[in-house]
C-alpha positions in Angstrom: 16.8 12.8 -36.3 19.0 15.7 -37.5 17.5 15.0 -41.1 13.9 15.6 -39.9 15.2 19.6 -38.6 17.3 20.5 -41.0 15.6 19.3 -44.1 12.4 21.6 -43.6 14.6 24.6 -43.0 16.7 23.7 -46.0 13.8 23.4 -48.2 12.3 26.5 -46.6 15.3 28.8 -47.4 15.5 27.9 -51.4 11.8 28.1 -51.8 11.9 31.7 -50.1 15.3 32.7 -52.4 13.4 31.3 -55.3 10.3 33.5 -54.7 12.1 36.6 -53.2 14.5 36.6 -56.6 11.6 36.2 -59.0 9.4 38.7 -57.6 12.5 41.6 -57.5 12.9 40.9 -61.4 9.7 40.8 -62.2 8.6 44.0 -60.0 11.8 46.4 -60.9 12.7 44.4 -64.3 10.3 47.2 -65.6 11.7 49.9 -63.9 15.3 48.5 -64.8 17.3 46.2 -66.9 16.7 42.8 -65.6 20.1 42.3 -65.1 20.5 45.4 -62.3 16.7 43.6 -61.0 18.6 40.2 -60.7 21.9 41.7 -59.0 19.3 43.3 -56.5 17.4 40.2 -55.8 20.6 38.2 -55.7 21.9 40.0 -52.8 19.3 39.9 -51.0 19.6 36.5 -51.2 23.3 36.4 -50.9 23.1 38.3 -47.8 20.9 36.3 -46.1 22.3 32.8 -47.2 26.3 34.7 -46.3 25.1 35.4 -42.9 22.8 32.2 -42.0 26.2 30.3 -43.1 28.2 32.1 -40.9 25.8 31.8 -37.9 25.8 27.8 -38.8 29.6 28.2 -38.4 29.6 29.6 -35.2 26.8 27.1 -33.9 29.0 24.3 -35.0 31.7 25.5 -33.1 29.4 26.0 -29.7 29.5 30.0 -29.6 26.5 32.9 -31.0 26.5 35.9 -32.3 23.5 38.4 -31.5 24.9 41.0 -34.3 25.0 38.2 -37.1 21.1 36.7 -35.8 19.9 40.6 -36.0 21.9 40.9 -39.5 20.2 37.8 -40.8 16.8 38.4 -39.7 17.2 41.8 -41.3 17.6 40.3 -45.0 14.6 37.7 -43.7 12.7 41.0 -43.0 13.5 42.3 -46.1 12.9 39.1 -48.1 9.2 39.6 -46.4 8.8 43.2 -47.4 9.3 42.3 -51.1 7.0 39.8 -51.3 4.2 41.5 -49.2 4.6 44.8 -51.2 4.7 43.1 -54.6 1.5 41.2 -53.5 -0.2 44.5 -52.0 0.9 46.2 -55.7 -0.2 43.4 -58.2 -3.0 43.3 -59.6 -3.8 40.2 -59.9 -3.6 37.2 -57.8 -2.7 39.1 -55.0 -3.9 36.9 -52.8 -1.8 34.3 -53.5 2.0 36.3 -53.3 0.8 37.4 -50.4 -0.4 34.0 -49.1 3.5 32.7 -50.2 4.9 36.2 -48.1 5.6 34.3 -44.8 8.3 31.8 -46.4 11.9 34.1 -45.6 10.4 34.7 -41.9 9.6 30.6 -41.7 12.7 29.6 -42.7 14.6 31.9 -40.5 12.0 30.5 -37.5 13.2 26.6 -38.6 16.7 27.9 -38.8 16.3 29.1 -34.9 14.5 25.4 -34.3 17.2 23.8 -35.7 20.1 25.4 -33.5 17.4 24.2 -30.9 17.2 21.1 -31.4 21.6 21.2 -32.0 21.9 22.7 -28.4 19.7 20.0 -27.0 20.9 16.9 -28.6 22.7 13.5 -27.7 24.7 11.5 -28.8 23.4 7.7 -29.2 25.5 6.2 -26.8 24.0 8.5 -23.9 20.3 7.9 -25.2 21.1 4.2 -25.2 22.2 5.1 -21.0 18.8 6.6 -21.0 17.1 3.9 -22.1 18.8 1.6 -20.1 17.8 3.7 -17.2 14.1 4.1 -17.9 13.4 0.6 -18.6 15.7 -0.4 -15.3 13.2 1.9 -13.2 9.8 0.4 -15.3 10.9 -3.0 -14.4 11.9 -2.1 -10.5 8.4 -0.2 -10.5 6.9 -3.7 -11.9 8.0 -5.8 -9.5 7.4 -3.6 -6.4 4.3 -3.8 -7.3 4.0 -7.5 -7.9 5.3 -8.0 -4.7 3.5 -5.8 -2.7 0.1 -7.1 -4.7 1.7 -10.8 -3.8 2.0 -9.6 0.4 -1.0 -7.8 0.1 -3.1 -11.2 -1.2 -1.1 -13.5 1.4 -1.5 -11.4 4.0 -5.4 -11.4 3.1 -5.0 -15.2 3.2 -3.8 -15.5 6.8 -6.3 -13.4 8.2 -8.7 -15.1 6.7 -7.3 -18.2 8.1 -6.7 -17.0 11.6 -10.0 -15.6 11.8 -11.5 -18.8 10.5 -9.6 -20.8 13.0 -10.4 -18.6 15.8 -14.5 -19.0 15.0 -14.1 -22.7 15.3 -12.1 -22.9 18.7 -14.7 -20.3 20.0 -17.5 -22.5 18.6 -15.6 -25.4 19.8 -15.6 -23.6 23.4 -18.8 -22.6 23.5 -20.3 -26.4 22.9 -17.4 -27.8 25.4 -18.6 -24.8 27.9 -22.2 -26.1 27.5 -21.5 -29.9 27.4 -19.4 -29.6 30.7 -21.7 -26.8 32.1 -24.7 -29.2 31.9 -23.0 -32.1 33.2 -21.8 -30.4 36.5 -25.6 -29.5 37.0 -26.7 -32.8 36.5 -24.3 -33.6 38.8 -24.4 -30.7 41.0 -28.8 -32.0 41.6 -27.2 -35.3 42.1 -25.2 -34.4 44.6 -27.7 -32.3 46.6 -30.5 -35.2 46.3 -31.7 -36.2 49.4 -32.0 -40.4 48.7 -28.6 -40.1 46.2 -26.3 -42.0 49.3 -29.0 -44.0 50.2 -29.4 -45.2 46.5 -25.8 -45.2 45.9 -25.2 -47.3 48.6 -28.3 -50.2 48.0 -26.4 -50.7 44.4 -23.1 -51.6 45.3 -24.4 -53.5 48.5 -24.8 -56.5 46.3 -21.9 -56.0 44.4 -19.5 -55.4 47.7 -21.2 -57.2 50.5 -20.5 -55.8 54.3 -18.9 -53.3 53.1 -20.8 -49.5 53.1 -19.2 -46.9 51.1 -19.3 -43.2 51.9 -20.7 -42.0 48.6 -19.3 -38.1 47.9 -19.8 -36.7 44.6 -17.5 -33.9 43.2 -18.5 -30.1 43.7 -18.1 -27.1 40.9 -15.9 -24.9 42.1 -12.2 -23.6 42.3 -9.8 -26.2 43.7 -7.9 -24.5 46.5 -5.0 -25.9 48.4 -5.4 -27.3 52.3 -3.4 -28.0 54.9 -1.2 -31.3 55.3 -3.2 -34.1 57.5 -0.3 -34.8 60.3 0.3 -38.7 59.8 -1.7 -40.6 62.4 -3.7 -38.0 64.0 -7.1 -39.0 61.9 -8.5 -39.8 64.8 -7.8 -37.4 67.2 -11.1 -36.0 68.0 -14.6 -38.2 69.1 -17.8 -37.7 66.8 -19.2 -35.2 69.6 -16.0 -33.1 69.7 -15.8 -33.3 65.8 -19.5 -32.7 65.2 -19.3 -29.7 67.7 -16.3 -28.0 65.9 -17.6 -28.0 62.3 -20.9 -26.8 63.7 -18.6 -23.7 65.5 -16.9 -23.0 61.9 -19.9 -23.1 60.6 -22.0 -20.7 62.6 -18.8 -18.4 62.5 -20.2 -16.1 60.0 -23.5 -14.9 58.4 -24.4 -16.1 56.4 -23.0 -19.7 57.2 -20.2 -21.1 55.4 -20.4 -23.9 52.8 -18.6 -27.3 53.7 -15.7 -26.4 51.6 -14.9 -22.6 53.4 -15.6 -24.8 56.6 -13.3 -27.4 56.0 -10.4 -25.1 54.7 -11.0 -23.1 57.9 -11.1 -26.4 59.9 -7.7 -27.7 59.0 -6.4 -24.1 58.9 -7.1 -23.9 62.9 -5.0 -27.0 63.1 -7.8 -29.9 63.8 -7.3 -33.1 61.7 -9.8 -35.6 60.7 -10.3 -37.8 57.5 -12.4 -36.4 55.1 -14.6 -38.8 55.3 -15.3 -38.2 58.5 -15.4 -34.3 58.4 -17.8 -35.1 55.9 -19.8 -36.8 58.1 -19.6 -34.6 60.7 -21.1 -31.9 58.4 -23.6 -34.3 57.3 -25.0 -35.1 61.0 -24.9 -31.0 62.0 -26.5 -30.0 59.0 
């Protein structure tokens, strides 16, 4: 890497020496024996290769030196007036010294890039750190982002699966809702049927002879818990008595009560009777 600095800048300076020491002996060789023209272009050129070594010396050693800079760029400077004043003074091709004027300015610029570049660079065991360090971070960054793209697509995944789930128990509801909603009404028009005991009771007569079941089907509605029956006290009360009670608990409020508020009532107040018989009882007052 140092090669690709300091090779430019080398070849810079000798082209510009080159140039600046031809054009002084061919501008004052005419004025002047060409030896006094070549002692004059020579230290110009001395000058400014004595002071760029001596400001590579003290780069090398870590310290600068505005004077020596200013003293070199000087001789650059000078180097530039030459050739700009040769070019502006020929007559011919001008155009093309003048075009090649720039060099001892250039090379003093890659000079400056160069101590640049020197002030700025590392050695190849800290680069190889560097490296180490930027492709640790670029394969962290990699897989934090495999692994959030991996949470982000499973975390997709359950949702989907919850909310998939959670449509079929609420479709599964709804038809066990419906199923069980129309049964209880079936049973519920059943139930209030006028002939449903009397029909009830001419089927199992030939299956159960002399014996008359009292038929009760099951009503919809919230269970709800009743007093203990007191053993042995079922029949406590005659049919009259019994009849005229629930007929009471009935009529106690408007409007009047169903037979399950009645019979939770009736065993509340502390009456006892079989539930077929309370059943009854409502049956025959009603």
């Amino acid at each position: 890497m140092k090669a690709k600095t300091v090779l430019p800048a080398v070849a810079m300076t000798a082209v510009s020496m080159v140039l600046t020491l031809a054009v002084v002996v061919m501008w004052l060789g005419s004025a002047m024996p060409w030896i006094v023209a070549l002692v004059v272009g020579l230290g110009i050129d001395g000058g400014w290769l004595a002071t760029l070594a001596y400001e590579r010396r003290l780069s090398a050693q870590g310290d600068h030196s505005r004077a020596v800079s200013a003293v070199g760029w000087c001789f650059g400077i000078v180097a530039t007036g030459v050739l700009v004043a040769h070019a502006l003074l020929a007559e011919e091709s001008s155009g093309a010294w003048l075009a090649v004027a720039w060099l001892p300015l250039a090379a003093k610029a890659l000079w400056l890039v160069h101590g640049l570049w020197e002030l700025t660079a590392l050695t190849p065991t800290a680069l190889d750190a560097i490296k180490g360090i930027q492709q640790e971070a670029r394969d962290e960054a990699a897989v934090a982002r495999a692994r959030l793209r991996a949470e982000a697509a499973t975390e997709e995944t359950r949702l989907t699966a919850v909310t998939e789930a959670g449509a079929r128990v609420a479709r599964v509801q709804a038809k066990t809702a419906a199923t069980l909603a129309g049964a209880w009404s079936t049973l519920e028009s059943a139930r209030q049927g006028e002939d449903t005991g009397r029909a009830l009771t001419s089927v199992t007569t030939r299956v159960t002879p002399d014996v008359t079941p009292a038929w009760e089907l099951p009503v919809w509605g919230p269970v709800e818990p009743v007093a203990a029956l007191p053993a042995g006290d079922g029949n406590a009360l005659t049919d009259a008595a019994l009849d005229v009670l629930v007929d009471e608990i009935r009529h106690s409020e408007t409007p009047t009560l169903s037979y399950r508020e009645m019979a939770i009532r009736f065993r509340t107040a502390g009456h006892s009777a079989s539930e077929m018989r309370l059943r009854a009882a409502w049956k025959r007052v009603v």
